[in-house]
C-alpha positions in Angstrom: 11.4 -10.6 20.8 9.7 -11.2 24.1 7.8 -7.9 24.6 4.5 -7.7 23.4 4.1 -5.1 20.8 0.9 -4.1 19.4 1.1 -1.1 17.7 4.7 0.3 16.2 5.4 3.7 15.1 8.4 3.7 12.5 10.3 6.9 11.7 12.8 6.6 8.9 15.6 8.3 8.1 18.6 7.9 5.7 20.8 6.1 8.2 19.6 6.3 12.0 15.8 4.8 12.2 13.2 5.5 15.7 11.0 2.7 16.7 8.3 3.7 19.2 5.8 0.8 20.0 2.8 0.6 22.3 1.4 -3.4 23.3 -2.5 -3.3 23.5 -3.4 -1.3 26.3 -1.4 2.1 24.9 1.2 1.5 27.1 4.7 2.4 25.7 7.0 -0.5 25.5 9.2 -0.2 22.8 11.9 2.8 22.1 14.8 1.8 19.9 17.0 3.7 17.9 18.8 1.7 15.0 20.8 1.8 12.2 20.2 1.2 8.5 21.9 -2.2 8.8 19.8 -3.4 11.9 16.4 -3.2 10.9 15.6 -6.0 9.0 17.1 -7.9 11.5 15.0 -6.1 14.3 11.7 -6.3 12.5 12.1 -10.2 11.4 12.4 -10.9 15.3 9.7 -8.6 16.2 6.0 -10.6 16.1 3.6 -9.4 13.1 1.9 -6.3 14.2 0.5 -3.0 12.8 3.5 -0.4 11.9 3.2 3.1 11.0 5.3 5.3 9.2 5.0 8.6 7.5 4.6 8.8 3.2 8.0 9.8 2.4 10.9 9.3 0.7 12.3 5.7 1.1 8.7 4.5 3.1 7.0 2.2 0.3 11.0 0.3 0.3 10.5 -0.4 3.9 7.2 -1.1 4.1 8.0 -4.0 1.4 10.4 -5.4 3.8 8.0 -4.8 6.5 5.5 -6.9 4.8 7.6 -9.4 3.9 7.9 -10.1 7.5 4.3 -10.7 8.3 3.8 -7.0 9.5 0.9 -5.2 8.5 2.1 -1.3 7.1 0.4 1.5 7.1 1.5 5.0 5.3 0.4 8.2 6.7 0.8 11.5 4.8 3.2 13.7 7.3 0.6 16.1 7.8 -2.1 14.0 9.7 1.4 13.2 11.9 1.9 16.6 12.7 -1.2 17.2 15.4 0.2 14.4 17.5 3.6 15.6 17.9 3.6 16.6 21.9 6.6 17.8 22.2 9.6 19.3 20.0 10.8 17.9 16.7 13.1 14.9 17.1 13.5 11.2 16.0 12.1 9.6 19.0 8.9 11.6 19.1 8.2 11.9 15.4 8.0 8.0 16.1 5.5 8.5 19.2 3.4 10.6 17.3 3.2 8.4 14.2 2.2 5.2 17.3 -0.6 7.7 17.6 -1.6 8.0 14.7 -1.6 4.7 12.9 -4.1 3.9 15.8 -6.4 6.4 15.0 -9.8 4.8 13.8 -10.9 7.7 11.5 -7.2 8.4 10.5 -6.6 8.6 6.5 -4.1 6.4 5.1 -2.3 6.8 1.8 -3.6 4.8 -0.7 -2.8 0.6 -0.8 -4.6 0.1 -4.1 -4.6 1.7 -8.0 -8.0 1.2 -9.5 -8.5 0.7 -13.3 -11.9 1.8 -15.1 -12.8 1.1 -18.5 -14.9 2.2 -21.3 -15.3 -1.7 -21.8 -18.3 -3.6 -21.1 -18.2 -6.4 -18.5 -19.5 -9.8 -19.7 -22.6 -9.9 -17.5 -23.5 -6.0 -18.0 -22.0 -2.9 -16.5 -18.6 -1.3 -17.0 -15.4 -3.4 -16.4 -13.0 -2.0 -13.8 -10.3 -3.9 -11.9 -7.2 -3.4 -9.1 -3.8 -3.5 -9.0 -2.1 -3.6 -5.4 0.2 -0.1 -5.5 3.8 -2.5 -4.8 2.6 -4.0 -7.8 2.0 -0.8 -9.8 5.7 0.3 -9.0 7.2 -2.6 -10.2 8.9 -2.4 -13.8 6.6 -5.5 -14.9 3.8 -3.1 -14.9 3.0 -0.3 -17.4 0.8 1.9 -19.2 0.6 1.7 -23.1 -0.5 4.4 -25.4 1.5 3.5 -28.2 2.3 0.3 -30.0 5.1 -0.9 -32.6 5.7 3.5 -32.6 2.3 3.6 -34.0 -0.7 4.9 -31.8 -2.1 1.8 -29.9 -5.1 0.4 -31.6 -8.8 0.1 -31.4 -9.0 -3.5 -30.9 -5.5 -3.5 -28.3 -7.6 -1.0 -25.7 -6.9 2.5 -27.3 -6.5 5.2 -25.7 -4.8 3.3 -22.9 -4.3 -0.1 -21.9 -2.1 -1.9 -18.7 0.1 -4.6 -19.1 1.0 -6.8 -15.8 3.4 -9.5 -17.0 3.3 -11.1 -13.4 -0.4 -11.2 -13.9 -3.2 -13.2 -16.1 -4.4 -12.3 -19.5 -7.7 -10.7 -17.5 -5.9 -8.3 -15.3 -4.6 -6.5 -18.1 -7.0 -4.1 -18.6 -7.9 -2.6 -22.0 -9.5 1.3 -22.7 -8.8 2.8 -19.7 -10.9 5.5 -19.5 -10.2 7.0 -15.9 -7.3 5.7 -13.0 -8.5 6.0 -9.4 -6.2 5.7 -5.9 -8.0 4.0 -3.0 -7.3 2.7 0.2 -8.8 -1.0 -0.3 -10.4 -3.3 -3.1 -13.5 -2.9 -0.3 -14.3 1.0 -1.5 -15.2 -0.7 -5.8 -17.7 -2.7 -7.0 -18.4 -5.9 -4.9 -15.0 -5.4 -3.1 -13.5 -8.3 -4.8 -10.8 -6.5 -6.7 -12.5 -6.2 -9.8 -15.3 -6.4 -12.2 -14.5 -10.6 -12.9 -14.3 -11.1 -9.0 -17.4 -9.8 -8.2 -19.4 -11.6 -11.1 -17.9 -14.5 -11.2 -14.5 -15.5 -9.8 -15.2 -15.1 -6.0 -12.6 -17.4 -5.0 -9.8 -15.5 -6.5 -8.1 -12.8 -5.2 -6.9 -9.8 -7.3 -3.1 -10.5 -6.8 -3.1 -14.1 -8.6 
């Protein structure tokens, strides 16, 4: 796509879809109305930017897709939406006002990143935490167990909780869970590494091996 797009707000529906987008200065240069079927299509020919789009129903799908695409998503609770809405309700300004908003330095965004703290000790001191990215979280190769074999989960397996990530290595899978936090980046715990073996030791690895 040959316009220069910057910023894109991104209002989803269940079959007609607002795209509102704004190139570096501010300036509106993008307003689209699609359908369902044409907007993969439109956002794999539109160059990587920032999209916006509120925290509903259907959102985290897109913003998969999204990402998948090189574009970087963030989800904003409708609420912080709301003050930037100029005019009355429709599609094409709930999109405006989400472009608003996404750009907003000081704007809060819903949370990118589940963080896991333990009653464990770390190997060089201090309790052991670590971070799963949320799209990893959601999907089925990740769960919580408090039971094991129909038997109460164990001591020694990481009672009273413990994750399993089967996409993941052994070290990700956290053991006595004693408290689950939601933040918006690996930046906000510890070393911001993405966990307690990233900041002591493996600080060439990333948290989503």
């Amino acid at each position: 796509m040959a316009i220069e797009v910057s910023v894109v707000g991104f209002d989803i529906a269940k079959n007609v879809f607002q795209v509102h987008g704004v190139d570096r200065r501010g300036a509106a240069v993008l307003r689209r109305r699609l359908r369902r079927a044409q907007v993969a299509e439109f956002f794999r020919q539109l160059r990587p930017c920032l999209v916006g789009m509120e925290a509903t129903r259907g959102a985290h799908y897109w913003a998969r897709v999204l990402r998948a695409f090189g574009h970087e998503v963030r989800l904003i609770a409708p609420q912080f939406v709301k003050p930037f809405l100029k005019s009355q309700k429709n599609d094409a300004n709930d999109a405006e006002a989400i472009c608003e908003a996404v750009n907003r330095p000081n704007m809060r965004f819903e949370a990118k990143v589940v963080a896991f703290l333990s009653f464990g000790e770390a190997l060089y001191g201090g309790p052991y935490y670590d971070t799963q990215r949320l799209e990893n979280v959601l999907k089925a190769e990740c769960l919580l167990a408090l039971r094991m074999n129909g038997q109460p989960l164990p001591d020694v397996y990481g009672a009273p909780l413990r994750l399993r990530v089967e996409n993941q290595l052994g070290y990700k899978m956290i053991k006595w869970i004693e408290r689950i936090e939601f933040i918006q980046s690996e930046k906000q715990l510890g070393e911001g590494e993405g966990g307690k073996n990233e900041d002591d030791e493996y600080f060439d690895l990333l948290p989503n091996i």
